[in-house]
N, C-alpha and C positions, 0 to 999 in steps of 0.2 A: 539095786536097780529099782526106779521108780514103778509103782504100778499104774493103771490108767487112771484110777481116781488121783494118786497123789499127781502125775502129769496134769490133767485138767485145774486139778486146784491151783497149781505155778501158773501153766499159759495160756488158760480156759482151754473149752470141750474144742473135742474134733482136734487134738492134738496141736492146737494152738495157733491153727490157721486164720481166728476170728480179728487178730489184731492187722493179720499181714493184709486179710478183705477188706481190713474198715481204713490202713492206708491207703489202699491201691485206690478207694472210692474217692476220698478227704483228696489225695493226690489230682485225680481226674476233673474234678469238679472245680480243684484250683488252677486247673493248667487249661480248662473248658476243654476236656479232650471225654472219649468215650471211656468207662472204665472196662480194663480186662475181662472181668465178670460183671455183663450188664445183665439188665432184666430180660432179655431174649436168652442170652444164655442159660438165667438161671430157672427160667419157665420148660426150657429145655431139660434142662433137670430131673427139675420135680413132678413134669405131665407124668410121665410111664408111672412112677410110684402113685400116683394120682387116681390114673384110669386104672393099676392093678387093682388098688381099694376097692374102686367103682364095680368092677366086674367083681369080688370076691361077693362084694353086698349083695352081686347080682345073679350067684352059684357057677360064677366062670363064665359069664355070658363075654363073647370075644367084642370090644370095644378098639375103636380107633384112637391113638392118640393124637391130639390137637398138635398144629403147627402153628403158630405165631408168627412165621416167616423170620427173617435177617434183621438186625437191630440198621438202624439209619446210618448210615454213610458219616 
């Protein structure tokens, strides 16, 4: 059984989902359609890990996190 390093070194990190995102993008961009995981998605993401940081710098000061609203139609 592979360990996690030897998996990332075969299908790169994050268990080798880098290749399936950077088709689904390459895919979208050729067919002029929106990609699966756009950038409202992935700001959706990363805000909460973002402002946890924010407040941790801040001794747990309770922060809201941002919305960016709905990617375009």
């Amino acid at each position: 059984m592979l360990g996690s390093r030897a998996i990332d070194s075969v299908y790169g990190s994050h268990g080798g989902s880098h290749p399936y995102l950077v088709h689904e993008f390459v895919d979208a961009v050729a067919h002029e359609r929106m990609p699966a995981i756009n950038a409202w998605e992935a700001a959706r993401y990363m805000a909460p890990g973002v402002m946890a940081h924010k407040s941790a710098l801040r001794g747990g000061e309770l922060l809201e996190v941002p919305d960016w609203g709905n990617a375009p139609a």
